[in-house]
C-alpha positions in Angstrom: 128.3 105.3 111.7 128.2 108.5 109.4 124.8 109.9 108.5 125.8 108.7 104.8 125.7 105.2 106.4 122.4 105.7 108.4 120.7 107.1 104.9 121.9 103.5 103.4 120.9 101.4 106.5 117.5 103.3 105.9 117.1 103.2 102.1 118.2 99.4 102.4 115.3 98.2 104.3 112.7 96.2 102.6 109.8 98.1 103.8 111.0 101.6 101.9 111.9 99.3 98.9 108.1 98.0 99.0 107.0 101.4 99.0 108.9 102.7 96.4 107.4 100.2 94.2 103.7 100.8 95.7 104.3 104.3 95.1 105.5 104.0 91.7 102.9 101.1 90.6 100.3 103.7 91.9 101.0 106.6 90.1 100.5 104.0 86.8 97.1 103.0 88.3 96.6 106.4 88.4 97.1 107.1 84.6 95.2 103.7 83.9 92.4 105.2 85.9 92.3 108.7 84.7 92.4 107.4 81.0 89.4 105.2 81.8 87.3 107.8 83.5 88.0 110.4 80.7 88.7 108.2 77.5 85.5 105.5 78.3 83.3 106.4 81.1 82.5 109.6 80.9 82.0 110.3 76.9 78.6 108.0 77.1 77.5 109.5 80.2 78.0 113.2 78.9 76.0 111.6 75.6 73.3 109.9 77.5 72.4 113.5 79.5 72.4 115.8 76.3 76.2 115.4 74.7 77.7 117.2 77.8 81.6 117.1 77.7 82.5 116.9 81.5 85.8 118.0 81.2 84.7 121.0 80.1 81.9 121.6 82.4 82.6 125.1 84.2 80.8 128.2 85.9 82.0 131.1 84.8 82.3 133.7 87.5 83.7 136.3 85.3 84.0 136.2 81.6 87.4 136.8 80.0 88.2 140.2 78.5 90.8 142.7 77.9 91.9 145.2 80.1 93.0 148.9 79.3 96.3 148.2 78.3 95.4 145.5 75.4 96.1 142.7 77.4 93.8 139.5 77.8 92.4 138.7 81.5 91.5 135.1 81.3 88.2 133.9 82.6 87.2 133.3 86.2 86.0 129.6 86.1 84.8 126.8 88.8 85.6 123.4 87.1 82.9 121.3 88.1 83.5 118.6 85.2 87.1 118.1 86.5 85.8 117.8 89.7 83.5 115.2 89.0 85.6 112.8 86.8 88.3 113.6 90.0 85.5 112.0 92.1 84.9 109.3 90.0 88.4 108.3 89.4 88.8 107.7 93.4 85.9 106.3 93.9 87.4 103.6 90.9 90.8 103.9 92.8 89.3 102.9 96.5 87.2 99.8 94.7 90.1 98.6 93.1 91.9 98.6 96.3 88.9 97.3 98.3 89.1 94.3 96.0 92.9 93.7 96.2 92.6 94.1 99.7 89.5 92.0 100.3 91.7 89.0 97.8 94.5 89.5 99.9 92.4 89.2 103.2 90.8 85.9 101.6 94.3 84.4 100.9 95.3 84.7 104.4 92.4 83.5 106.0 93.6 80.5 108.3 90.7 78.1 108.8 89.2 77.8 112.2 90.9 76.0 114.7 89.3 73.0 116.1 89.6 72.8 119.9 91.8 70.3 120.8 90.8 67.3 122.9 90.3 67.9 126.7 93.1 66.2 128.9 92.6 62.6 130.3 92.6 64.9 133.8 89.5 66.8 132.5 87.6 63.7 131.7 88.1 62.8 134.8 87.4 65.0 137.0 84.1 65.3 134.9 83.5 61.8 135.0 84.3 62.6 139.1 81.5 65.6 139.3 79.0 63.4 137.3 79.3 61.1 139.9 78.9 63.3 143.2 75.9 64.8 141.1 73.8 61.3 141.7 
């Protein structure tokens, strides 16, 4: 079989399918999620601690300027706001996994198995030891 024929075996199997559809279905989560955090959760936070924008939350390590020849050197900036909506975004992400996951889990819980009778032997040879215990 020709490599051509091995990458189609490969790209055949259900499991890459599955991921290719996980992979894609994420990446949409991921814009849901992003949206949420910017769009909803963090404007009334920012508002509630003094009308902060998050997004835009920064240290500056160096201020922008110009440089000798007329030409503009941008500022030197941490992003800590884009950190922190990054943060909250996975911490959304890993809960809404937990709870698929934890659904999932409860959907394929089997019940516990009850032990099955003991054997017409075991009774008695029980029924035998009783005996020699008198």
């Amino acid at each position: 079989m020709g490599m051509m024929g091995e990458f189609k075996e490969f790209a055949m199997r259900g499991n890459v399918i599955d991921l290719a559809v996980g992979v894609v279905i994420g990446a949409s989560f991921g814009r849901i999620v992003t949206a949420l955090v910017d769009r909803i959760i963090m404007p009334p936070i920012g508002m509630l601690i003094g009308g902060v924008d998050f997004s835009k939350w920064a240290i500056t390590l160096k201020e922008a300027g110009v440089d000798a020849a007329g030409k503009a050197i941008p500022a030197v900036t941490i992003g800590i706001g884009e950190f922190i909506n990054a943060i909250i975004q996975f911490v959304i992400v890993a809960f809404a996994i937990f709870l698929a996951i934890k659904a999932i889990n409860r959907l394929n819980r089997k019940p516990p198995a009850t032990p099955a009778a003991p054997s017409e032997e075991v009774l008695l040879l029980r029924e035998i030891r009783d005996n020699l215990k008198r």
